[in-house]
C-alpha positions, 0 to 999 in steps of 0.5 A, a space after each residue: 650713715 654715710 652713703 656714696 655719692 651715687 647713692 644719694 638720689 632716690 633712682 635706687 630705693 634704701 633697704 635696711 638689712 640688720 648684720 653682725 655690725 648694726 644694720 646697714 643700708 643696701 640699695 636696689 633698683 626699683 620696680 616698673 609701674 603697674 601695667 595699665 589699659 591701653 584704652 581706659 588706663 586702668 589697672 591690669 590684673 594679672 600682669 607681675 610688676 618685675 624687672 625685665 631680668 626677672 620677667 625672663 625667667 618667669 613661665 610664659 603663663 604668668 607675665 601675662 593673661 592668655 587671650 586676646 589682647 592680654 597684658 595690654 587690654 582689660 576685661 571690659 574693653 576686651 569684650 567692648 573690641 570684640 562685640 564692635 568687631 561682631 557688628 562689622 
């Protein structure tokens, strides 16, 4: 298969799609990185991997956790910030 020459880098991840005249390539760009812990870099849970044009039309309830610090923390650093902040 030929490809154009902006197609060439890798910027744009290959779909094989099958059609009535063999299967053809089409190409879309690729997904964010997982979102991560501010403090220990961990991977967050609950929090979509989309594209900002997605991400829009997604409810405010699942682009990201709801409480303190959600989408940006996890669990553990959350309850560490929040017992620091008890001791002051």
């Amino acid at each position: 298969m030929k490809t154009p020459h902006k197609t060439k880098s890798r910027t744009l991840r290959r779909i094989f799609v099958k059609s009535a005249k063999g299967v053809r390539m089409h190409f879309r760009k690729r997904k964010p990185s997982k979102a991560k812990c501010a403090e220990c870099k961990t991977l967050l849970k609950g929090v979509p991997r989309e594209r900002p044009y997605k991400m829009q039309n997604m409810a405010k309830t699942k682009k990201k956790p709801i409480r303190p610090f959600g989408g940006n923390l996890c669990s553990k650093c959350l309850t560490k910030k929040i017992k620091e902040n008890a001791r002051k």
